[in-house]
N, C-alpha and C positions, 0 to 999 in steps of 0.2 A: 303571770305573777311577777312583780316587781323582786329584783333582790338585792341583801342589803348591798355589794360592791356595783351595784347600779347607781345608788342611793350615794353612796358615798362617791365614786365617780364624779356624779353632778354638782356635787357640794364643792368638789377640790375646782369643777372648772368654773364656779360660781366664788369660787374663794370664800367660802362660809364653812364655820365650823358648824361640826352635828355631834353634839355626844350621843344620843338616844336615837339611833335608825332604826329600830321597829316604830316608834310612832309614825314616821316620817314614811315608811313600807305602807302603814295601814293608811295612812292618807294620800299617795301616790294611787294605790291601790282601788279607793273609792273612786278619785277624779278618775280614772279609764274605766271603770263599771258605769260610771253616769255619761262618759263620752262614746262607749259602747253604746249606751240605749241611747244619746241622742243620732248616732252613724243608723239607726233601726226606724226612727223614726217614720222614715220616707215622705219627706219634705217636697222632693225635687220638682213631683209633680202641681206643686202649689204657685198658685201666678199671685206675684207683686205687684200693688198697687201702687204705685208712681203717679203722683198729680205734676205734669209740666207747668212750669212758673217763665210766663215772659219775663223779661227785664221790664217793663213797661209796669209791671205789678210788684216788680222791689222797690224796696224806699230807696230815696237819694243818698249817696253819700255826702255827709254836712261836716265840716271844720267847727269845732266849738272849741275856741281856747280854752285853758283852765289858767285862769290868773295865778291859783298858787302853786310855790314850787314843791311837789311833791318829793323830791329829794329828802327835802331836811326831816321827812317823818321817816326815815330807812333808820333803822338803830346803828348798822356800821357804816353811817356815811360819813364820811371826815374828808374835807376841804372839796376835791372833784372826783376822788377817789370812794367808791363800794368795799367792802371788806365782805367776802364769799368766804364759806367755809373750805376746810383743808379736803382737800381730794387724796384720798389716801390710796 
């Protein structure tokens, strides 16, 4: 069972505020009941299919300019400079 100073733990090293840790208990709670039954499944003994691909059956790689400059369609593009948002 998850509990709530678990919950809240995670939140402070996530730096996210939680007012309501029971919601957030009952849905911790399902994701390790559905990660339980998939640890049950028993997988392990099932073989993957892998098709090997030469290089001879990739495409080439091709240079195709683009004549227009895709810059000027960026909404914060001003002179040679991008404007990215703030990192908080």
């Amino acid at each position: 069972m998850v509990s709530k100073e678990e919950i809240e733990h995670v939140a402070k090293l996530m730096r996210i505020e939680i007012d309501d840790h029971v919601v957030h208990i009952d849905r911790v709670q399902k994701m390790i009941t559905y990660f339980d039954i998939l640890d049950k499944a028993n997988v392990e003994s099932e073989e993957l299919i892998v098709k090997d691909q030469t290089i001879d059956n990739l495409r080439d790689d091709e240079y195709i300019p683009y004549d227009d400059k895709l810059l000027k369609y960026l909404k914060n593009y001003k002179d040679s400079y991008i404007r990215a948002p703030k990192m908080v």
